[in-house]
C-alpha positions as CSV (number, residue, x, y, z in Angstrom):
1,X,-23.9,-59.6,-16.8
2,X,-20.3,-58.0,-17.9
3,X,-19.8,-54.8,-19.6
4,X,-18.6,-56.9,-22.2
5,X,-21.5,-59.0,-22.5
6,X,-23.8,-56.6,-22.4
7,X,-22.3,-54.8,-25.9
8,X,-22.8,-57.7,-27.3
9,X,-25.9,-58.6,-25.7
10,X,-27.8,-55.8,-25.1
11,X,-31.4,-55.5,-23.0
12,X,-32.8,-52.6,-24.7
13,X,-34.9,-50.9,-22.6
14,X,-37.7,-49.5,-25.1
15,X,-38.6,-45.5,-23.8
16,X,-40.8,-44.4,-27.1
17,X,-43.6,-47.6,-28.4
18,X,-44.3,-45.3,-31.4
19,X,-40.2,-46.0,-32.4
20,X,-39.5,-49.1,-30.5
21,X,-36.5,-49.7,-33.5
22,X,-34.5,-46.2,-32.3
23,X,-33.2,-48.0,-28.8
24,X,-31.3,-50.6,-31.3
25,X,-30.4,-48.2,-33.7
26,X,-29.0,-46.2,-31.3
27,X,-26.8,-48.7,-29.8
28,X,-25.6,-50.4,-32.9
29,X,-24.6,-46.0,-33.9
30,X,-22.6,-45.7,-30.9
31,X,-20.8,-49.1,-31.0
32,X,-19.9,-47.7,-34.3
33,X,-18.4,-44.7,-33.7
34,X,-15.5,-46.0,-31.6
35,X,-15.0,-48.6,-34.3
36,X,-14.6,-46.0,-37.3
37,X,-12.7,-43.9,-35.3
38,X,-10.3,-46.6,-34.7
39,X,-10.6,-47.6,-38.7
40,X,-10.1,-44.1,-40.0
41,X,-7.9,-42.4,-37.5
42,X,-10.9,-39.4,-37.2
43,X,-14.3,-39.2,-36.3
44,X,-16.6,-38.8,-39.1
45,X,-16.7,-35.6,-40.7
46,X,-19.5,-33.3,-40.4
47,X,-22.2,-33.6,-42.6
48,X,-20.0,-35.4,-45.1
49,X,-22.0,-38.3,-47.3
50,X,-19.3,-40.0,-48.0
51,X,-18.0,-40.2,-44.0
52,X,-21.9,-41.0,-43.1
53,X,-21.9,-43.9,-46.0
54,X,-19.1,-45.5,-44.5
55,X,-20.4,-45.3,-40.8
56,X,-23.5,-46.8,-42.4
57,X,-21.3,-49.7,-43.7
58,X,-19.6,-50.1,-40.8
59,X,-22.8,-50.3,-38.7
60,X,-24.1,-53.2,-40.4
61,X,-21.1,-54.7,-40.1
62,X,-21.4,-54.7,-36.1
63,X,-24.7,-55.0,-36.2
64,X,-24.7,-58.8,-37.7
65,X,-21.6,-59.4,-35.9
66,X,-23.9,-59.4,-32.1
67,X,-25.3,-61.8,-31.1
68,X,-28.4,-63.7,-32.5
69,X,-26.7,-61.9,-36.3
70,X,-27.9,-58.5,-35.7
71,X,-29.3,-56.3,-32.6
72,X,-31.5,-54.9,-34.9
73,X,-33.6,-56.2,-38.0
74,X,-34.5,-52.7,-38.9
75,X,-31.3,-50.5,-39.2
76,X,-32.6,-46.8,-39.8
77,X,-30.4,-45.7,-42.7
78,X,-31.5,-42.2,-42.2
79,X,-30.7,-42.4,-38.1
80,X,-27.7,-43.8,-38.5
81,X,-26.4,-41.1,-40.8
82,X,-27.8,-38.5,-39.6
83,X,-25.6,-39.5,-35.8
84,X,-22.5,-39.9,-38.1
85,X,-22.8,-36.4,-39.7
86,X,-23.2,-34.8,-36.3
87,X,-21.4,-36.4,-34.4
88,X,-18.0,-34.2,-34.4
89,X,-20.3,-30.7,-34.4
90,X,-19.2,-27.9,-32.0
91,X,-21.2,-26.5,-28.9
92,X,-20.5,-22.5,-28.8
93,X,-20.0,-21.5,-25.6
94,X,-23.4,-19.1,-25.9
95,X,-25.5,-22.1,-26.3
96,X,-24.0,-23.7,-23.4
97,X,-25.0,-21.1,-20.9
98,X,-28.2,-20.1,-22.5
99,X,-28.8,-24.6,-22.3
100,X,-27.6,-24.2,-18.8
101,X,-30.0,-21.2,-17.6
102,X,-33.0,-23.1,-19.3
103,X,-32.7,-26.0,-17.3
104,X,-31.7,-24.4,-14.2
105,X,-35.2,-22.4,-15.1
106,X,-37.4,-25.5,-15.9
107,X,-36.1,-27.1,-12.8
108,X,-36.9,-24.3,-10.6
């Protein structure tokens, strides 16, 4: 199957059975993002309602526009905004090496 195909066909592959919906969500969410970035010039603004409102519009939109009418018949209102609120947020550069020397510690 196509790159192509498989944004609009999607096999989920399901990682948590106590949220089997989040896979979906997830994907409809970052279909989305490129979409409202591309609509509004910007990414949504962080933790703004009224940015995460119309991500959550525009998610429904794509998501009855895949195939079948929807990738998802349970679209996580909550999820979904919480990903558009986020999604522009800032790493500080202390995080990022205090992340880094974790990992590198768990891995060890």
């Amino acid at each position: 199957k196509t790159y192509s195909e498989s944004l609009l066909d999607p096999e989920i592959l399901i990682f948590d059975y106590s949220r089997m919906y989040i896979s979906d969500n997830l994907h409809v969410a970052f279909q989305t993002l490129p979409y409202f970035k591309q609509t509004y010039g910007r990414a949504p603004k962080p933790w703004n309602d009224d940015d995460a409102e119309k991500f959550y519009v525009s998610a429904s939109e794509i998501n009855c526009k895949m195939s079948d009418n929807s990738i998802t018949n349970k679209l996580d209102k909550h999820l979904i905004k919480l990903l558009a609120k986020i999604c522009t947020g800032d790493l500080c550069p202390m995080q990022g090496v205090i992340g880094g020397t974790a990992a590198q510690e768990v891995i060890k």
